[in-house]
N, C-alpha and C positions, 0 to 999 in steps of 0.2 A: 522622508523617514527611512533610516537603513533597515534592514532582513536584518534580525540576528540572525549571528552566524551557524545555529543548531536548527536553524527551520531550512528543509530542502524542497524549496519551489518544485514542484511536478513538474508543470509547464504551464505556465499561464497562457499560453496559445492554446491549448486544449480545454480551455475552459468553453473555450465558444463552437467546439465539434460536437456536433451531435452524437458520435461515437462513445461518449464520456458522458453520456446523459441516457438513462435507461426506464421507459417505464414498466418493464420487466418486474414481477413480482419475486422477488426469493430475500435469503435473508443476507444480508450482507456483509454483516458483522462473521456471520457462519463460513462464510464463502471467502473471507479474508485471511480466517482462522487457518481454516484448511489450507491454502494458499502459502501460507507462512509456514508451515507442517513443512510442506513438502520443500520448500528452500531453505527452511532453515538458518536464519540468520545467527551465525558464530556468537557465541557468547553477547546477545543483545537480548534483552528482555523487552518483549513490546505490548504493548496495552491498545486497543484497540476500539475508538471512542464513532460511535456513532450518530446522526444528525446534525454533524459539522455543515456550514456554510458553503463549502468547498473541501476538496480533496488539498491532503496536508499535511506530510510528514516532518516530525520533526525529532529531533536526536541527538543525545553527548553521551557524554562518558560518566558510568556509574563511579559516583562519587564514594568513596570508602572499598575500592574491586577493581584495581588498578587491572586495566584489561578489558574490563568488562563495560557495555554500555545499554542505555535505555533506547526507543522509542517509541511514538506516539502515531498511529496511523487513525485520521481524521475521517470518517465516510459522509458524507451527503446524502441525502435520503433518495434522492436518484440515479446515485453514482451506475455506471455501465460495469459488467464483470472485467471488461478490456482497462477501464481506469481504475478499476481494484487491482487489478493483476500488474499495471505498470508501476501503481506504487510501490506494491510489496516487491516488485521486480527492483525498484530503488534497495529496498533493506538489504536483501539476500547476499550483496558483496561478489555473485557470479557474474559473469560476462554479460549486458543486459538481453542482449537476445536470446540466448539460452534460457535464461528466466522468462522471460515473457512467450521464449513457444512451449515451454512446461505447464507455466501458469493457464493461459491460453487452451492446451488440451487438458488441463482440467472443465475451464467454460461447457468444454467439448461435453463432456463425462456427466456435468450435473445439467446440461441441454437434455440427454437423452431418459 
């Protein structure tokens, strides 16, 4: 069966790193929010669904807002702050390691 082509695989290799699996208590959905804040994805409105089966973004173009576009960022009830922070690292449109050592020194920020 094909991927449509609005769903962006994370990495299905990281499915199976421990890294990406957290039994760390906080809220998820909150720590996404924020995450998103601060990169800011250009003209994408994103919705933020969690208890997904796996981490899973998916995204087009808002229909009737030429320019503008949706996404869907999926959490998993275990998901790790590092595989929150690399999806929304996906939306943001900045260079990905930028995003991810931003993202990353927030982890830092809501640790302490």
């Amino acid at each position: 069966m094909e991927r449509p082509k609005n769903v962006l695989d994370i990495s299905p290799e990281h499915d199976r790193e421990a890294a990406d699996l957290s039994d760390e208590r906080f809220d998820r959905g909150e720590f996404a929010l924020r995450a998103i804040e601060i990169v800011r994805p250009r003209t994408t409105r994103v919705v933020i669904c969690e208890g997904a089966a796996r981490m899973r973004v998916e995204h087009g173009p808002r229909w009737g807002h030429p320019g503008e576009a949706w996404a869907m960022l999926a959490i998993p009830r275990h998901a790790s702050k590092r595989a929150i922070a690399l999806a929304v690292a996906e939306l943001s449109g900045a260079p990905r390691a930028w995003a991810l050592d931003v993202l990353l020194e927030l982890t830092n920020e809501t640790a302490g």
